[in-house]
C-alpha positions as CSV (number, residue, x, y, z in Angstrom):
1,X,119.6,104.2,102.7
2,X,120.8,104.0,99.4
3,X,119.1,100.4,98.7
4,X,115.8,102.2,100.0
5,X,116.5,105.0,97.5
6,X,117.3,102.7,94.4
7,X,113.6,101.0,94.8
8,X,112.4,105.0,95.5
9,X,113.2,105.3,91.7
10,X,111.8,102.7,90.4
11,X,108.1,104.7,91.0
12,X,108.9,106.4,88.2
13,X,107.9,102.9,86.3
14,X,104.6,103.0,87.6
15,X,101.5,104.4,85.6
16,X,99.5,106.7,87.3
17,X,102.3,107.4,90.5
18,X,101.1,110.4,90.9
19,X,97.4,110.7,90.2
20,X,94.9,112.1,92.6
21,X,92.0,111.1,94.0
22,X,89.0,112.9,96.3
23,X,88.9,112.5,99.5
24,X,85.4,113.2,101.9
25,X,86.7,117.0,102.7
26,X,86.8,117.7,98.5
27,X,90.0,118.1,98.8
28,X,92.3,115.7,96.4
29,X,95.6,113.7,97.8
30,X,97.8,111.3,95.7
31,X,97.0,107.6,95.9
32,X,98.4,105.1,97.9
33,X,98.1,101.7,96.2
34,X,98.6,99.2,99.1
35,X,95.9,96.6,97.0
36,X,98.7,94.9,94.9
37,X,97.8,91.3,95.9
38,X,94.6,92.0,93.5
39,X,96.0,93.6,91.3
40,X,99.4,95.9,90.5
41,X,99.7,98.9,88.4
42,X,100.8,98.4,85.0
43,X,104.1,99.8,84.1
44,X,104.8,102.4,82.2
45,X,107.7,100.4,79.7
46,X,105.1,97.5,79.6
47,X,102.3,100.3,77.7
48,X,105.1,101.8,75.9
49,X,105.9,98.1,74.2
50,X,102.1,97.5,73.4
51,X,102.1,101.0,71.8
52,X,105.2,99.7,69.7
53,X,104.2,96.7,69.1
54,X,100.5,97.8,67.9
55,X,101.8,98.7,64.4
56,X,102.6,95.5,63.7
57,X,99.8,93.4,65.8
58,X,98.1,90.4,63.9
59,X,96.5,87.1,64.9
60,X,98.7,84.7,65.4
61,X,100.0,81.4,63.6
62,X,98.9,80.4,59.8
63,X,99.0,84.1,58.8
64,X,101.4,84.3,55.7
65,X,101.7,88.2,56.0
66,X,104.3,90.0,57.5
67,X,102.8,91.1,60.2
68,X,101.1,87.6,61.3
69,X,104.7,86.5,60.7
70,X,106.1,88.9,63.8
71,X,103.4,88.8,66.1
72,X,103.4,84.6,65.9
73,X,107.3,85.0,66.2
74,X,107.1,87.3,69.8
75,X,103.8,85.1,70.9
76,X,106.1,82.0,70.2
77,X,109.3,83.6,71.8
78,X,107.2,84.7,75.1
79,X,107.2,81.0,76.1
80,X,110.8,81.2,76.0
81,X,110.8,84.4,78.4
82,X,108.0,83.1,80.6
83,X,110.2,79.0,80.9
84,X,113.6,80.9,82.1
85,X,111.6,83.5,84.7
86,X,110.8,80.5,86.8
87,X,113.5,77.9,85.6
88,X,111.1,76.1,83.4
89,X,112.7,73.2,80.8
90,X,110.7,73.5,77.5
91,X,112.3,70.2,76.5
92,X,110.4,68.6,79.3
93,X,107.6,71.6,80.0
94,X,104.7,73.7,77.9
95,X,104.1,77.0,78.6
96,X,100.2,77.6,77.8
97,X,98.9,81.3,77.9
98,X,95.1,81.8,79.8
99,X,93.7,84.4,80.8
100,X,94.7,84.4,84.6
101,X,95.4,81.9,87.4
102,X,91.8,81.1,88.2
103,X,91.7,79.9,84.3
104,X,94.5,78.0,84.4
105,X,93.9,75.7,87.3
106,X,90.2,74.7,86.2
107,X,91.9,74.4,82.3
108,X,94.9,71.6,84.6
109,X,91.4,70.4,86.6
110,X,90.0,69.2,83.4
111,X,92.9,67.8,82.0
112,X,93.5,65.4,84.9
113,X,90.6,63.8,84.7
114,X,91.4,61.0,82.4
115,X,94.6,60.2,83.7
116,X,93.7,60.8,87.2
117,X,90.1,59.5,87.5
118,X,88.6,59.2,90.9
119,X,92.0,60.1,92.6
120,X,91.9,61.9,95.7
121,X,93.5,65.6,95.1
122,X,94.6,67.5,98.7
123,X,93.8,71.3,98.6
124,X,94.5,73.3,101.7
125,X,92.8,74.7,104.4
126,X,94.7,78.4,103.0
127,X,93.7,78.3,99.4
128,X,92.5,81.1,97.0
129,X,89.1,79.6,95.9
130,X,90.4,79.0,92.7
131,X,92.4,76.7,94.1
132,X,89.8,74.6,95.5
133,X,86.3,74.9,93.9
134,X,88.0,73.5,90.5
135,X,88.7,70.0,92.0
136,X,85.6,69.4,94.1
137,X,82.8,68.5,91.4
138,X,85.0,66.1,89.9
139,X,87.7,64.4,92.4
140,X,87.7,63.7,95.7
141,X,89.0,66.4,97.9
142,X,90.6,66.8,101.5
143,X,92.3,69.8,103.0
144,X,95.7,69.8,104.8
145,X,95.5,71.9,108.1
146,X,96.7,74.5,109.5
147,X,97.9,75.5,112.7
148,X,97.5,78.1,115.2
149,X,99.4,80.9,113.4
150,X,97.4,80.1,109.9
151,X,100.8,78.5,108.9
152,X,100.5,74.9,106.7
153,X,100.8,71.7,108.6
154,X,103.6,69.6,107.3
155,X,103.2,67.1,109.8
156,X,98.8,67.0,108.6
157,X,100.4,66.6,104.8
158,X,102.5,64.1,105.6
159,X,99.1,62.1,107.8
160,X,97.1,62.5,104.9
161,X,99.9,61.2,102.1
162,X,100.1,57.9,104.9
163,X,96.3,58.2,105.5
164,X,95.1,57.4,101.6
165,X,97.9,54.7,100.9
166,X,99.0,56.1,97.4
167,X,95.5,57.5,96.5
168,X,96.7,61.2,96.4
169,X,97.7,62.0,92.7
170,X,97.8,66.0,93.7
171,X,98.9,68.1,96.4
172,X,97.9,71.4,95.3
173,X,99.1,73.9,97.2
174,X,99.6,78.4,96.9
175,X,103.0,79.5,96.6
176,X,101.9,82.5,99.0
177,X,99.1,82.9,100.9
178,X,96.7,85.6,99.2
179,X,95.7,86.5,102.9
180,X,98.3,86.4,105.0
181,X,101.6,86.6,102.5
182,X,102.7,83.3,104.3
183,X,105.0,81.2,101.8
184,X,104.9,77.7,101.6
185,X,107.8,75.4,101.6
186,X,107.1,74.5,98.4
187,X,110.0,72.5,97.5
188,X,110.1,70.7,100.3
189,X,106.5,70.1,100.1
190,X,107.0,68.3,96.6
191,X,110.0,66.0,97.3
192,X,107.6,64.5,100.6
193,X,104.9,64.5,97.4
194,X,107.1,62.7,95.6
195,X,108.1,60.1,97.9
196,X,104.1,59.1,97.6
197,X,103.9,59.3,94.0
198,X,101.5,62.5,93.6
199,X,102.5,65.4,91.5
200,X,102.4,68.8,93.3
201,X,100.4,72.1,91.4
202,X,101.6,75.3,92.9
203,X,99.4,78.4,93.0
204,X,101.9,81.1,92.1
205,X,99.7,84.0,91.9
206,X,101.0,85.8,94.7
207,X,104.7,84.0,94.8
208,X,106.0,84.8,91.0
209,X,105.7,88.7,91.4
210,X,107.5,89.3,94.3
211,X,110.1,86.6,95.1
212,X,112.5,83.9,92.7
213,X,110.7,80.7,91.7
214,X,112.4,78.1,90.5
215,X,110.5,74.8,89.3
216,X,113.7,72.9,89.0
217,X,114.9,70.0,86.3
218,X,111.8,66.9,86.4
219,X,114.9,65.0,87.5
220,X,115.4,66.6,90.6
221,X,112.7,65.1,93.3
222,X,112.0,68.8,94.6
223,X,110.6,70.0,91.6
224,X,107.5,71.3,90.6
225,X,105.0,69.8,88.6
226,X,102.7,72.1,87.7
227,X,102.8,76.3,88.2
228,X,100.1,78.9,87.1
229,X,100.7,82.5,87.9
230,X,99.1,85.7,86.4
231,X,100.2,88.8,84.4
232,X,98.0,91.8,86.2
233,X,99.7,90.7,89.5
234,X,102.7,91.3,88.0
235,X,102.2,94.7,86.6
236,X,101.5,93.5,83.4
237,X,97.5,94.4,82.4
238,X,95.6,93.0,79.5
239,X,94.4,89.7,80.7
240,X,97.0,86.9,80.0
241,X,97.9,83.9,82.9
242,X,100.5,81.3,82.5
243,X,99.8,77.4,83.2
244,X,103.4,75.3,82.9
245,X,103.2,71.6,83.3
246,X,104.7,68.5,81.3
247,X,103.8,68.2,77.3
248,X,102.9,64.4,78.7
249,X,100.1,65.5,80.9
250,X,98.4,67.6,78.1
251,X,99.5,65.4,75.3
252,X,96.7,62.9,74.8
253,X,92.8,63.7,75.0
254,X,90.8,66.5,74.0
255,X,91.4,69.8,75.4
256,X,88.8,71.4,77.8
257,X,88.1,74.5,75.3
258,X,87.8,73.1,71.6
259,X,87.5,74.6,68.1
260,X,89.4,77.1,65.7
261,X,93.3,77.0,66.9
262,X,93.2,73.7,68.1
263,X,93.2,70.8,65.4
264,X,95.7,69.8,62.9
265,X,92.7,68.4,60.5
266,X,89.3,67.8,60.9
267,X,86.5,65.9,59.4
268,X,83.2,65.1,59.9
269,X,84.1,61.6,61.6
270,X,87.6,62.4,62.9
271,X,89.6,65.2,64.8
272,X,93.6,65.3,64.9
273,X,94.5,67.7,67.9
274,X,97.3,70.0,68.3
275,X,99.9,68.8,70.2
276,X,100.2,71.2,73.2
277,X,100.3,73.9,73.5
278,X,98.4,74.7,70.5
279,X,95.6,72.6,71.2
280,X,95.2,74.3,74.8
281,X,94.9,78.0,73.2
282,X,91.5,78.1,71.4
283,X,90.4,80.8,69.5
284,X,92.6,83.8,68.3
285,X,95.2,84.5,71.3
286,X,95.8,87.2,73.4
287,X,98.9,88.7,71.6
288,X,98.9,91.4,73.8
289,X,98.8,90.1,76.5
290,X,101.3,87.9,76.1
291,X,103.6,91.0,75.1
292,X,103.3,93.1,77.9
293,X,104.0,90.2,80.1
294,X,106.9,89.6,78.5
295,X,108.2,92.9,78.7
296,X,106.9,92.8,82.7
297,X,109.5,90.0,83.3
298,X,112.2,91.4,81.6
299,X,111.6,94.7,83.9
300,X,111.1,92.5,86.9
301,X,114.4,90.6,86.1
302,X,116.3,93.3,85.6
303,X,115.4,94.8,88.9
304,X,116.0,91.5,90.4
305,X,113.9,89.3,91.9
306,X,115.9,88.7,95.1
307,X,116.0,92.5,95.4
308,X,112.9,92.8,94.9
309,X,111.8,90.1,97.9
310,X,114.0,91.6,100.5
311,X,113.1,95.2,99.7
312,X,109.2,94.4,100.0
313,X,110.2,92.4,103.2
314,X,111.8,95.7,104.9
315,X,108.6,97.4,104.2
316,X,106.7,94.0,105.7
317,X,108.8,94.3,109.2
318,X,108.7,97.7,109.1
319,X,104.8,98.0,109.0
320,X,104.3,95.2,111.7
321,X,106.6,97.1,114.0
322,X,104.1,100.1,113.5
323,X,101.2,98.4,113.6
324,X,102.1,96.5,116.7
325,X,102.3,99.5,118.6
326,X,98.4,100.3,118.1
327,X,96.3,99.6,120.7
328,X,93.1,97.9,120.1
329,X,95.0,96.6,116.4
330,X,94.6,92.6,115.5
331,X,97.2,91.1,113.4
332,X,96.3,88.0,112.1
333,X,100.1,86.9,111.1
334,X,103.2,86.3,113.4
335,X,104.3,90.0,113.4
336,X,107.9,88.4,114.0
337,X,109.3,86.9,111.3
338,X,109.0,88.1,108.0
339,X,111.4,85.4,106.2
340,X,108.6,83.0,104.9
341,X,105.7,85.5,103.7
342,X,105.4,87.8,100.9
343,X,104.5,91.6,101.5
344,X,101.1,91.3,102.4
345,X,99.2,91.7,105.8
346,X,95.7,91.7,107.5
347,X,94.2,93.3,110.4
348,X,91.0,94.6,112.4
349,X,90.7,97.5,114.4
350,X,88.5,96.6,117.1
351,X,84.7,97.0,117.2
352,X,85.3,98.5,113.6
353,X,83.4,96.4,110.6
354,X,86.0,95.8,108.1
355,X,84.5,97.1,105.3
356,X,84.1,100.5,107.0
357,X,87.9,100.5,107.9
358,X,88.9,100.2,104.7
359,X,86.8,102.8,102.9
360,X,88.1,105.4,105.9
361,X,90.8,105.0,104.6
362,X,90.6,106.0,101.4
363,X,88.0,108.7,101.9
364,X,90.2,110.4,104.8
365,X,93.6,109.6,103.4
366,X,93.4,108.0,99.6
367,X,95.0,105.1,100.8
368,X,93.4,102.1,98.8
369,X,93.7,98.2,100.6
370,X,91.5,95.7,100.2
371,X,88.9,93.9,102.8
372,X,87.0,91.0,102.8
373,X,87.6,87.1,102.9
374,X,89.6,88.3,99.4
375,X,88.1,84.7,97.8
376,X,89.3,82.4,100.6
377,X,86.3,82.0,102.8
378,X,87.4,78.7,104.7
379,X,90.8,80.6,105.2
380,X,89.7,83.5,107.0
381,X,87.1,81.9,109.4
382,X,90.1,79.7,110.4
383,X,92.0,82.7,111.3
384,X,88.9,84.7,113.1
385,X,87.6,81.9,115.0
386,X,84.2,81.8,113.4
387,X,82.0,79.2,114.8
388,X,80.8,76.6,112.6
389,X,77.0,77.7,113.8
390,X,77.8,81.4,113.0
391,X,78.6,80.6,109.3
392,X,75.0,78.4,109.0
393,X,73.2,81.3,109.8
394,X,74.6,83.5,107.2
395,X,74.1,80.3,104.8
396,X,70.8,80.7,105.8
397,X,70.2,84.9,105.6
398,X,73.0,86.0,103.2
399,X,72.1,89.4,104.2
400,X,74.1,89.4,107.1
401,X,77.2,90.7,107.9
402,X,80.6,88.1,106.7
403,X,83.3,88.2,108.5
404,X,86.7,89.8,107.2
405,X,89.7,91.6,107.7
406,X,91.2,94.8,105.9
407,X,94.6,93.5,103.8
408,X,97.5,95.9,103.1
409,X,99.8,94.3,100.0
410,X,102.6,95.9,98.7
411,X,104.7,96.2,95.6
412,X,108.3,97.3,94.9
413,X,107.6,100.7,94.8
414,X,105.7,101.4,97.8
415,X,107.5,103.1,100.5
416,X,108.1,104.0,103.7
417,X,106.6,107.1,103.4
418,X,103.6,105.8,102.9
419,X,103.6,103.4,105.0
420,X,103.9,106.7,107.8
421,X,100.7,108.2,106.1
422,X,99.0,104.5,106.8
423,X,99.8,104.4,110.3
424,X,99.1,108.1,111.3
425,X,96.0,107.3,109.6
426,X,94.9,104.5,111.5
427,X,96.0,106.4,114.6
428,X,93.2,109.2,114.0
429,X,90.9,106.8,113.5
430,X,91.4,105.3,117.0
431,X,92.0,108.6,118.3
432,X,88.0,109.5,116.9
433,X,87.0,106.4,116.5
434,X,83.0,107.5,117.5
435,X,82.7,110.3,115.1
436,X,84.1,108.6,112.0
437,X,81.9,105.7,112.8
438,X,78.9,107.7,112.8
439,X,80.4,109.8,109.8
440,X,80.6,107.3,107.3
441,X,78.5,104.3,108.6
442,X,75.8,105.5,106.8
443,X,77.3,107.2,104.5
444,X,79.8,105.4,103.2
445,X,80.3,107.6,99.7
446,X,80.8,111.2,102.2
């Protein structure tokens, strides 16, 4: 009890804990964020340090006033904070600041490309789209499966590593399943990489803000290569990412985005890049961004991130117990284990469209989740059994209905309580199912 009530105070951290919304009946309740795997609330020490740190705010690098001075001095320092939050070398590694995850694996897709040439790079059949539409219009691409439980096949890796005899330069893989929380054995996963001679990119998006991630010494064959992850999933707002790879792999060639911030001299015949990670930061950076990440690690370390992973994992077992107990209530995860996911979990309620789930929700209860295919299309046909023929004729009439599920994802300072207001929700919704369909299913702002 008293570990549930240590995270219980760490709401008061959150921005906007208390604020309330409408619901259908004009009446106002508090909000229940359960939508953290798109986005988390920004802390309330992470605005207080931008509001410090405005004062003194200046572009970056070159400036010879004071201020310029500072703010290059705390951009610079952030790689430092970002390296040790997820055991990065900066001997070996750069820390490069996008503007998100998405950003940062199309900026690494780019760069490849003239070391990597017509390599074959292995997505998986669980990937975020941005995880897989940046390789296909410029290497060749296969997907490792999955099996029954929407869990990665080792065993398909390892066929596919045999299968293209050394071909493979890059397994890239998500740390965490943005759909079903599932973790990947990422470590393990990049020694078999290894043994082949392919680097391994890990998708850290939903991983880095709720569990330890270490990419471990280049000398060790576990380690990872490559790791992007982003700030506003980690209750830092103001659009920055994070792309971490070796200063080799971004050392020679152009960069993808070029101009002011990026050259060391220029003339009309010759450029002299930057080395990295200058030359990968075009334009006038994102100082605050990069700030109120900072200050979002240094909050999430102090917490703990092991703390932080088990208490979001109690929550995790304790809503599939619930949820278990509903009839006519698909999981789509094994609602047994809860060791190798992070805090996130999908569901239907039966003869209920998604969509319509998920806004009954918040109009009846201000409970706020997510539903969709939450940008991993392939993924969730996979786990719904879609037919190849079904997905043709929505190719062909986009107008129809796509399948989905509704997503609950949580952060550390959810809690149980709420969790009770989810499930006593969704049991009035079985309980009058009929009316609330004809209610809100054509009216779905009531």
């Amino acid at each position: 009890m008293q570990y549930i009530n240590q995270f219980s105070n760490y709401r008061k951290l959150i921005a906007g804990i208390d604020t309330k919304v409408p619901l259908s009946n004009s009446r106002y309740s508090t909000a229940i964020n359960f939508d953290n795997a798109a986005t988390t609330p920004p802390l309330l020490p992470v605005l207080e340090e931008i509001i410090k740190f405005s004062p003194w705010y200046a572009s970056v690098h070159r400036g010879a006033g004071y201020k310029s001075q500072y703010s290059s001095q705390l951009y610079e320092d952030a790689r430092s904070i970002v390296a040790d939050y997820v055991g990065a070398n900066l001997t070996h590694h750069t820390v490069i600041f996008v503007k998100n995850t998405t950003e940062a694996i199309n900026k690494l897709s780019n760069r490849l490309l003239s070391s990597y040439g017509d390599a074959v790079v292995l997505s998986t059949c669980m990937e975020h789209h941005s995880n897989d539409l940046p390789w296909r219009n410029k290497y060749q691409v296969d997907y490792i499966d999955i099996d029954q439980e929407g869990k990665l096949s080792i065993e398909d890796l390892q066929e596919k590593l045999r299968q293209y005899r050394g071909k493979v330069k890059l397994v890239t893989i998500t740390g965490a399943s943005n759909v079903t929380g599932y973790k990947n054995p990422i470590h393990e996963i990049a020694q078999l990489v290894h043994e082949y001679g392919a680097e391994i990119l890990v998708d850290g998006a939903q991983l880095v803000p709720h569990a330890p991630v270490n990419m471990k010494s280049p000398d060790d064959p576990r380690h990872i290569d490559y790791l992007a992850f982003s700030g506003h999933k980690m209750y830092a707002p103001f659009g920055t990412g994070v792309l971490i790879g070796s200063k080799k792999a971004f050392k020679k060639g152009a960069p993808d985005y070029t101009g002011g911030g990026t050259v060391q001299l220029v003339t009309h015949q010759h450029i002299q890049w930057l080395d990295p990670p200058l030359k990968e930061e075009a334009g006038t950076q994102n100082v605050m961004g990069v700030v109120a990440m900072s200050k979002a690690i240094k909050i999430l370390k102090d917490i703990g991130m092991e703390e932080i992973e088990d208490y979001e994992r109690g929550l995790t077992a304790y809503t599939l117990k619930q949820l278990s107990r509903l009839p006519h209530l698909q999981l789509y995860v094994d609602r047994r284990h809860v060791h190798d996911r992070v805090s996130i979990i999908p569901f239907n309620i039966k003869d209920m469209p998604h969509d319509l789930v998920a806004n009954i929700l918040s109009q009846e209860a201000g409970i706020a989740v997510r539903s969709g295919c939450f940008c991993a299309h392939p993924y969730i046909q996979r786990l719904l059994n879609v037919p190849q023929d079904e997905m043709q004729k929505r190719i062909e009439d986009p107008t129809l209905p796509h399948p989905g599920v509704v997503r609950v994802s949580y952060g550390f300072y959810n809690t149980y309580q709420e969790i009770d207001i989810l499930i006593n929700t969704l049991h009035k919704i079985l309980n009058n199912k009929k009316a609330l369909i004809e209610k809100y299913q054509n009216n779905p702002h009531v």
